[in-house]
C-alpha positions as CSV (number, residue, x, y, z in Angstrom):
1,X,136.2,107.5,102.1
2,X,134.8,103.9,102.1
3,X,131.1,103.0,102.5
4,X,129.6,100.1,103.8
5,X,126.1,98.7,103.5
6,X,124.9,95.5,105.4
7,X,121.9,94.5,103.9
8,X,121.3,91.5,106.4
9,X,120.4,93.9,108.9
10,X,119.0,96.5,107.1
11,X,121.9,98.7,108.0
12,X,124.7,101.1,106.1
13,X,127.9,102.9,107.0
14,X,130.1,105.2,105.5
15,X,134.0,105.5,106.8
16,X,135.6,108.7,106.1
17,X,139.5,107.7,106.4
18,X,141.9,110.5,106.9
19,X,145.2,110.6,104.2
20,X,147.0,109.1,107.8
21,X,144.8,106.5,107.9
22,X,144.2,107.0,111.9
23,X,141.1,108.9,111.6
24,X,137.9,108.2,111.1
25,X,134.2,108.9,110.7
26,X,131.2,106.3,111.0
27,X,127.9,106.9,110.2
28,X,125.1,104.0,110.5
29,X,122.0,104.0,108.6
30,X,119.3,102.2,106.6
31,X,118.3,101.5,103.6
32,X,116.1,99.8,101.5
33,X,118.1,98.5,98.5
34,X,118.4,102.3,96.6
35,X,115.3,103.7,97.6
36,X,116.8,107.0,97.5
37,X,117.7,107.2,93.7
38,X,118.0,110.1,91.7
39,X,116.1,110.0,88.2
40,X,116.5,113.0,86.5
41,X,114.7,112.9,82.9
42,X,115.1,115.6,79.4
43,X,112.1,117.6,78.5
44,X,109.7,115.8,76.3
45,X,107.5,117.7,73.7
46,X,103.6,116.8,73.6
47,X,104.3,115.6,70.4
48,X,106.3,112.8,71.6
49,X,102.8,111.5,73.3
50,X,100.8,111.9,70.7
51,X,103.1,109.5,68.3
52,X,103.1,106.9,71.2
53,X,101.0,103.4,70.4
54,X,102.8,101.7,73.2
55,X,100.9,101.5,76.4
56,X,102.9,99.1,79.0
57,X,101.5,97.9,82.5
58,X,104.4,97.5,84.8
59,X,103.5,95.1,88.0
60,X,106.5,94.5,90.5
61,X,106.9,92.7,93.6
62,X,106.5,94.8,97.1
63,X,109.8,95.0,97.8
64,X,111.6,97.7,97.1
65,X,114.5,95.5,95.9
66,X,111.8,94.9,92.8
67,X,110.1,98.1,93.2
68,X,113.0,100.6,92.1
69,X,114.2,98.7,89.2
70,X,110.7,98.6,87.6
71,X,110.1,102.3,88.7
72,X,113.6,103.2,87.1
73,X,112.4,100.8,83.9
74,X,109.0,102.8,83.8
75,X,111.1,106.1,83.8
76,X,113.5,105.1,80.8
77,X,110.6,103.9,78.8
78,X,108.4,107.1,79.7
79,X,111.8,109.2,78.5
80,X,111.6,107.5,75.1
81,X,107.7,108.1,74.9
82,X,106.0,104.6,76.0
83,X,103.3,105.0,77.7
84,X,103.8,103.3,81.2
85,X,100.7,102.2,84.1
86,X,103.2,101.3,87.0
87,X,100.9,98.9,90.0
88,X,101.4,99.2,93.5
89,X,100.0,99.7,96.6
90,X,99.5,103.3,98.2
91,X,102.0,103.4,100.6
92,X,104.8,102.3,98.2
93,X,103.5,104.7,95.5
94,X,104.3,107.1,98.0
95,X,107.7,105.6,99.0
96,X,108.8,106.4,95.4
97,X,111.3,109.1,94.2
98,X,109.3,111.6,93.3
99,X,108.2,111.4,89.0
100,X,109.8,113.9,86.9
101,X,106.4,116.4,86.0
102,X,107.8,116.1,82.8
103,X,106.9,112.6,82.7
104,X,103.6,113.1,84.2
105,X,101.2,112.8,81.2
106,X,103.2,109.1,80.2
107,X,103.9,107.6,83.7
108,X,100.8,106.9,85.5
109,X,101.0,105.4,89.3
110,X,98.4,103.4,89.8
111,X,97.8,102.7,93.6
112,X,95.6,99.5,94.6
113,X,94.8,99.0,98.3
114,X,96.5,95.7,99.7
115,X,93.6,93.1,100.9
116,X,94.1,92.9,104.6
117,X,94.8,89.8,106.7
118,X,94.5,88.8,110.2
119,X,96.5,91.5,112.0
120,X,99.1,88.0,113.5
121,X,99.9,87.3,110.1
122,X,100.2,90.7,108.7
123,X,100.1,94.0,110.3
124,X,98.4,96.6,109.5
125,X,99.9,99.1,106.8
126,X,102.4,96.6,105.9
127,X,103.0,96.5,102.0
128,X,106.3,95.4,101.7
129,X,108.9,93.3,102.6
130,X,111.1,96.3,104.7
131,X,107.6,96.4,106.8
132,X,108.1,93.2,108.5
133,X,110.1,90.6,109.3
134,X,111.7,87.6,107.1
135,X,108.7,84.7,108.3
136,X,106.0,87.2,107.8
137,X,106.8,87.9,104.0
138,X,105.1,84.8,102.6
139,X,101.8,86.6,104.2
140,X,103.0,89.6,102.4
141,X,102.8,86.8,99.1
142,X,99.2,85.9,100.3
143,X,98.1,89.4,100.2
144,X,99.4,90.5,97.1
145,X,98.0,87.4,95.5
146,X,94.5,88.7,96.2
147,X,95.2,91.9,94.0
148,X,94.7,89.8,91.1
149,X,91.1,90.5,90.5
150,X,92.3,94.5,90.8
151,X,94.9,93.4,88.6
152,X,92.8,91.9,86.2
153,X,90.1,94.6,86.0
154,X,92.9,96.8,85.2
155,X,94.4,95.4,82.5
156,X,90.5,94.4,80.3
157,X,90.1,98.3,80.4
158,X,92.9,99.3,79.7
159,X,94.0,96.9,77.3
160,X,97.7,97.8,77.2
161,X,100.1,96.7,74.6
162,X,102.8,94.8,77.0
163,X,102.4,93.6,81.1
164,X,105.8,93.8,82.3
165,X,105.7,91.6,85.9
166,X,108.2,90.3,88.7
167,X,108.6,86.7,89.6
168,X,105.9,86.7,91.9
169,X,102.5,87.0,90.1
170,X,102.4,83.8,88.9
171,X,98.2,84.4,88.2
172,X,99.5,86.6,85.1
173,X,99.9,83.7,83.2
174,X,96.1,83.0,82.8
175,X,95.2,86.8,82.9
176,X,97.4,87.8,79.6
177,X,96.6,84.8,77.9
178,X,92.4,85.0,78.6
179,X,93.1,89.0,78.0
180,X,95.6,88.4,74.9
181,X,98.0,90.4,76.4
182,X,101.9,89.7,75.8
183,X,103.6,88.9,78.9
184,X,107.2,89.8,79.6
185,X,109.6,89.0,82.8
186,X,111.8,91.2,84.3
187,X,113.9,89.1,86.3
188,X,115.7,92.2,88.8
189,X,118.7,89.5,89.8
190,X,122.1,89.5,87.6
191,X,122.2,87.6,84.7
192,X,125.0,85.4,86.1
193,X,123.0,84.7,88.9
194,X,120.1,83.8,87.8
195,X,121.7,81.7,84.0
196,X,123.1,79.7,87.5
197,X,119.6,78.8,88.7
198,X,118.4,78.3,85.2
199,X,114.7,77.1,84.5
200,X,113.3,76.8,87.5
201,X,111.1,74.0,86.2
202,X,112.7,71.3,88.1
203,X,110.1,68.8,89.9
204,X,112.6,67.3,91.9
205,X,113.6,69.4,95.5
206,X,117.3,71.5,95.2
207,X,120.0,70.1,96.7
208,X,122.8,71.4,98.6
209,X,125.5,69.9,96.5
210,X,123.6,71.3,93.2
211,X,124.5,74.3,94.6
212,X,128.1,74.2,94.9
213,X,129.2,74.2,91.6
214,X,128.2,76.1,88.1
215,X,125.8,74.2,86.6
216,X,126.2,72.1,83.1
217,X,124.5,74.8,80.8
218,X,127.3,77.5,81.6
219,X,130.1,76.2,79.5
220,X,132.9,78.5,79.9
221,X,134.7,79.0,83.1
222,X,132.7,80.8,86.2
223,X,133.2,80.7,89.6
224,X,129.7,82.1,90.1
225,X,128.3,79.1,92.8
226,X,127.5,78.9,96.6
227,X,129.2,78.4,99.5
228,X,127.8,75.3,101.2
229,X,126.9,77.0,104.1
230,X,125.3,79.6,101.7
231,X,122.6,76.8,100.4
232,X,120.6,75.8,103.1
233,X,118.1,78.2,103.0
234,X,118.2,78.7,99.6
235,X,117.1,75.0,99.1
236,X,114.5,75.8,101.9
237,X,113.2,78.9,100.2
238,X,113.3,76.9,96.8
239,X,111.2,74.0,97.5
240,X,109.5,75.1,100.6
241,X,105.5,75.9,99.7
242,X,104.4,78.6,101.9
243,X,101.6,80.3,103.4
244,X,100.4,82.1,100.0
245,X,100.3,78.3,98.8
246,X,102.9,78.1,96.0
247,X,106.7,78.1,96.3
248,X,109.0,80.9,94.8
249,X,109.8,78.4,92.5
250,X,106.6,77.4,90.8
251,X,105.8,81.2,91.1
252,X,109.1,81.8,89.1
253,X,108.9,79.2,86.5
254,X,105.0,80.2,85.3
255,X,105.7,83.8,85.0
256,X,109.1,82.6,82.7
257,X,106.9,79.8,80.8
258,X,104.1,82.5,79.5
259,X,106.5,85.4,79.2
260,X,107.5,86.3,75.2
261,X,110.9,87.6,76.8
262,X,112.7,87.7,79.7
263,X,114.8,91.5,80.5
264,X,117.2,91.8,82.7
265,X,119.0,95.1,83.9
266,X,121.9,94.0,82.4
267,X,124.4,94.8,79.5
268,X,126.5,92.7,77.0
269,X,129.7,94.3,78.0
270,X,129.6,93.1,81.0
271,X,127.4,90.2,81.2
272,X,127.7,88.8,78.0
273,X,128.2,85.2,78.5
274,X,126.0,84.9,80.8
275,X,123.1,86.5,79.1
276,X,123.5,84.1,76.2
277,X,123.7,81.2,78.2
278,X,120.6,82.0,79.4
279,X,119.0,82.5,76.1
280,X,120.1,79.3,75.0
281,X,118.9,77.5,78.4
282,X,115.5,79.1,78.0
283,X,115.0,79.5,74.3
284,X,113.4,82.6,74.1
285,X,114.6,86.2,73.7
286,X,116.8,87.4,76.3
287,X,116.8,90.9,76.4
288,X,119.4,93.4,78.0
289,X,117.6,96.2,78.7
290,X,121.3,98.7,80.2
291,X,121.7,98.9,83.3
292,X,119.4,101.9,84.3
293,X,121.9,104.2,86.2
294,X,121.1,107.7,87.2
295,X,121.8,111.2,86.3
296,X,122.5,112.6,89.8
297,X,121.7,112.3,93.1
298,X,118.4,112.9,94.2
299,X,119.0,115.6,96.8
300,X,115.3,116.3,98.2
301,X,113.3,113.7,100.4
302,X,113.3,111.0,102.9
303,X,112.1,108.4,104.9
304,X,113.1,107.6,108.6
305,X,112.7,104.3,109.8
306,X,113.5,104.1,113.9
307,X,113.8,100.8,114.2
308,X,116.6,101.2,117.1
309,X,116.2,97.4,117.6
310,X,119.0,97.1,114.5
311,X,121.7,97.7,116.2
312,X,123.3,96.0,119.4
313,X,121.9,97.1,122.8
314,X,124.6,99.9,124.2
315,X,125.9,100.3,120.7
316,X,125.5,104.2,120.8
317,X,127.0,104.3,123.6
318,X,130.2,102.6,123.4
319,X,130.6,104.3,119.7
320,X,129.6,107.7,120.8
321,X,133.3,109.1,121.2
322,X,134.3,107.6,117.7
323,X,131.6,108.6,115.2
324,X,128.0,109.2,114.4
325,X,125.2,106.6,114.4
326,X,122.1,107.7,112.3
327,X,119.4,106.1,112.7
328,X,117.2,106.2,109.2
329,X,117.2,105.7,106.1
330,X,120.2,107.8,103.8
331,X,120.6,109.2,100.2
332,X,122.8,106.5,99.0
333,X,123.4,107.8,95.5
334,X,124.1,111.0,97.1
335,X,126.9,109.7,99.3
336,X,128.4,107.2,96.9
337,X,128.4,110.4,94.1
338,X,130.6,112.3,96.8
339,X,134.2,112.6,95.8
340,X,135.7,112.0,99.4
341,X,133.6,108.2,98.5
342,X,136.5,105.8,96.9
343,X,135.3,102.4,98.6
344,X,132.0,100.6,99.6
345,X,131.3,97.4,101.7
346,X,128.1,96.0,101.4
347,X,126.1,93.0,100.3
348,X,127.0,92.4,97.1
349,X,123.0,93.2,95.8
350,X,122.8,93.8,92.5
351,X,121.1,97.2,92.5
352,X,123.8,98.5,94.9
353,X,126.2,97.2,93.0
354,X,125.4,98.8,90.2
355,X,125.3,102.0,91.7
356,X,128.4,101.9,92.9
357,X,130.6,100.7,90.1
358,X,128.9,103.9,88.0
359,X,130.9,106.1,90.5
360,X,134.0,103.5,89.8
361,X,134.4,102.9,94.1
362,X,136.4,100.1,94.7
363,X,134.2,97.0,96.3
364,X,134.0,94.8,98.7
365,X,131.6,92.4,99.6
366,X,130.1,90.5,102.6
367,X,127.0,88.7,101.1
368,X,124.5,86.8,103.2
369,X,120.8,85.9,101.6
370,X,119.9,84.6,97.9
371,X,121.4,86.2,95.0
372,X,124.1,87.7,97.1
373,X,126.6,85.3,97.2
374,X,126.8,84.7,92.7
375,X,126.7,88.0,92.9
376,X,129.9,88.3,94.8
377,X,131.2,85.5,93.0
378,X,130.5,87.2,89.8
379,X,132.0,90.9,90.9
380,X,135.1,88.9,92.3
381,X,135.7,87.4,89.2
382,X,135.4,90.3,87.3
383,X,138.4,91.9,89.1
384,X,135.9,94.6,90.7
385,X,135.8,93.1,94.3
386,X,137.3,92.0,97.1
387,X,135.1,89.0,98.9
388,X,135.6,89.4,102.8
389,X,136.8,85.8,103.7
390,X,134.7,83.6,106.3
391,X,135.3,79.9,108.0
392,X,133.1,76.7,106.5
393,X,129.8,78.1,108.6
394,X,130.0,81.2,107.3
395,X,131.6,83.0,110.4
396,X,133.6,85.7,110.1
397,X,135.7,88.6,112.3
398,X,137.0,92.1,112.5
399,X,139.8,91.1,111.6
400,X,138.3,89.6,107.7
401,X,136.6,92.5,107.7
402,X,139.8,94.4,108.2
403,X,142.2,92.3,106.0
404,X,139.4,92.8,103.0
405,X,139.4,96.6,103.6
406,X,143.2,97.0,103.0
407,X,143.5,94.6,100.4
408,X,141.0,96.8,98.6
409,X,142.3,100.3,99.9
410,X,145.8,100.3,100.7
411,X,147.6,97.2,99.6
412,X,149.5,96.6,96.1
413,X,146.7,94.4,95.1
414,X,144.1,97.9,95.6
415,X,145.7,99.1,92.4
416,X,145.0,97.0,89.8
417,X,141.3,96.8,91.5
418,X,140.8,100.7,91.3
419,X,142.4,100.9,87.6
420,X,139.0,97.5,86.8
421,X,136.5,99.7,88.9
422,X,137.0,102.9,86.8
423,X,137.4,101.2,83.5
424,X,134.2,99.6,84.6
425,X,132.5,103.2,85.7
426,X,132.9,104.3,82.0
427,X,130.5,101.6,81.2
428,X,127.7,101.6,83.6
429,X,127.7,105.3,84.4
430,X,127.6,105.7,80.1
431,X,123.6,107.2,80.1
432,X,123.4,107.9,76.8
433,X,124.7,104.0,76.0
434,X,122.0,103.0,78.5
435,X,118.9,105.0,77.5
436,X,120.0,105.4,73.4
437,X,121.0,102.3,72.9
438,X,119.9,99.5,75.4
439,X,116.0,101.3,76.1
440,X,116.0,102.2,72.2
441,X,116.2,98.6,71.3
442,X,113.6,97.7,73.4
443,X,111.4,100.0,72.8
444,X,111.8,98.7,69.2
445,X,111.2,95.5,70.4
446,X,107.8,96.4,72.3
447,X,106.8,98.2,68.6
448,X,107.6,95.0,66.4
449,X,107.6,92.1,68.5
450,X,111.3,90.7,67.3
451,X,114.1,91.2,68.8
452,X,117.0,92.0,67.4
453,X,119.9,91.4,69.5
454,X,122.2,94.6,69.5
């Protein structure tokens, strides 16, 4: 069975292909970047939280993109006894997979109400960036700004140990340092991706051609770059200020200035040179903190999401005699954890990625916005993907979609692919590498300050 995940459009399929090749199944869905992941956690003794000195504020962007990582972060470091304060607003609290009650007395979810705009620049009871669309999100950036004072509140009573944020609150940077609170980033983008876009203290604008090739600081050989179509609107995105009045750039480059570290959900097996590319570009710890995977598939729970206006008008109809168009959001680490499941097209997004290479699926990829692409590049280059091909505008057809498919399913080329994909699976699906070894030495890290790299 192959599965497919667009995340341009928000949508998913799975193919079931028969051992003749002539049947098939196809089931449509959404998702929201692994929502639906399973975190299953061991027992911990009330001793555990009595010997914990480590009290950690976690504060991630409202997308869920950012929100799962930092949730599954918060999990892992609750599992090894740190106490964690995880911020968000109360609809995306409740969007969460559901806490282990084991966990309950070291994870707390702390929900703060999103200020409200004008109704034309932000509906009502959004809260993240699945809530509306693309142009509204810098209103989304202007809202969540305003939870700084919340923020802020939060942290002078509390007076955690660490703040763990995302990229986006850039107002950290004054709060930890009139607090005297250490300030750590957790970038939620590969390593090779983001070692590509380095500092992000440039004062001059991006350019297109910047873009097309790895830049000077990686010094070994990476195809990890953009297309040219593929940079126009990341240069726009880059250098663009927006309604919220700061660019994703400025936001990006003060949270990485006033951080002591920067973590990344990331290991050295397979990351390596890119994570120490990165430390040397930035000249601060880098810190791999595994690569988070989960224990099983979380098999309770769900959101629907009818937006019907995702697919093509007339779409059901002229699919209804060939499969089964769902219209919601699915279980993804349930459906990728399926045996019949030995293939996945999607859009190369880290997270999903990640997920699937723990089940060893063979990949291909069809990226379309920001990190997407290097990512691509990256899994491509790693023999663990096959990159559907597309013309100099970034057009493509059934038939690239179809060529790509074969070439990683049925073709001599599919073997050597599958033989990467499951060497690979060892690797990331490994939890006790992840959460004794990768979370352990963080966990030291947060208890010393130093960082010793493993």
């Amino acid at each position: 069975m192959l599965l497919l995940c667009l995340r341009h459009a928000r949508l998913a399929a799975a193919v079931a292909v028969s051992s003749s090749r002539k049947d098939f199944f196809v089931a449509l869905c959404f998702r929201a970047q692994g929502l639906f992941v399973a975190l299953c956690c061991a027992s911990l003794s009330s001793s555990l939280l009595s010997l914990s000195t480590i009290h950690v504020v976690m504060l991630p962007w409202l997308a869920f993109g950012h929100l799962i990582p930092f949730f599954k972060l918060s999990i892992a470091l609750a599992k090894a006894g740190v106490r964690v304060s995880f911020i968000s607003t109360p609809k995306n609290i409740q969007r969460l997979p559901k806490l282990p009650s084991t966990l309950n007395h070291l994870l707390d979810l702390v929900q703060f109400p999103l200020p409200s705009l004008d109704n034309e620049l932000l509906p009502e009871g959004a809260e993240t960036t699945i809530d509306i669309p693309f142009e509204k999100i810098q209103y989304l950036k202007l809202a969540y700004d305003q939870l700084q004072h919340a923020v802020k509140q939060f942290v002078a009573n509390q007076s955690p140990d660490w703040i763990i944020c995302d990229f986006s609150p850039y107002w950290m940077k004054e709060i930890s340092q009139e607090l005297q609170v250490k300030l750590l980033f957790f970038n939620v983008f590969s390593a090779p991706a983001w070692a590509f876009f380095g500092l992000c203290t440039r004062k001059t604008p991006i350019s297109p051609e910047s873009l097309t090739a790895p830049p000077e600081w990686v010094t070994f050989p990476s195809s990890v770059a953009f297309k040219r179509h593929e940079t126009i609107p990341i240069c726009a995105g880059a250098n663009q200020i927006n309604a919220s009045g700061i660019s994703d750039w400025e936001r990006i480059a003060k949270v990485l200035i006033s951080s002591e570290a920067v973590l990344f959900r990331s290991c050295y097996v397979i990351e390596r040179e890119y994570l120490d590319a990165y430390q040397k570009l930035v000249g601060k710890p880098v810190i791999p903190i595994g690569l988070l995977p989960v224990e099983k598939p979380e098999r309770d729970g769900g959101i629907v999401d009818h937006d019907q206006d995702s697919v093509p008008v007339g779409f059901h109809e002229r699919t209804s005699n060939r499969g089964i168009v769902y219209m919601g959001w699915i279980p993804q680490q349930e459906i990728l954890a399926h045996p019949s499941i030995g293939g996945y097209l999607f859009h190369s997004g880290w997270g999903s990625a990640i997920e699937a290479l723990q089940f060893g699926h063979s990949l291909v990829v069809l990226p379309f916005i920001v990190d997407q692409p290097l990512n691509a590049r990256f899994l491509v280059e790693k023999g663990l993907a096959i990159e559907v091909k597309r013309n100099e505008d970034g057009s493509f057809t059934g038939n690239d979609i179809a060529t790509s498919l074969r070439q990683a399913m049925v073709l001599e080329e599919s073997k050597k692919l599958r033989i990467n994909t499951r060497q690979a699976a060892a690797i990331v699906g490994n939890l006790k590498l992840h959460q004794d070894h990768y979370i352990a030495a963080f966990v030291q890290f947060l208890k010393d300050g130093i960082w010793k790299q493993i």
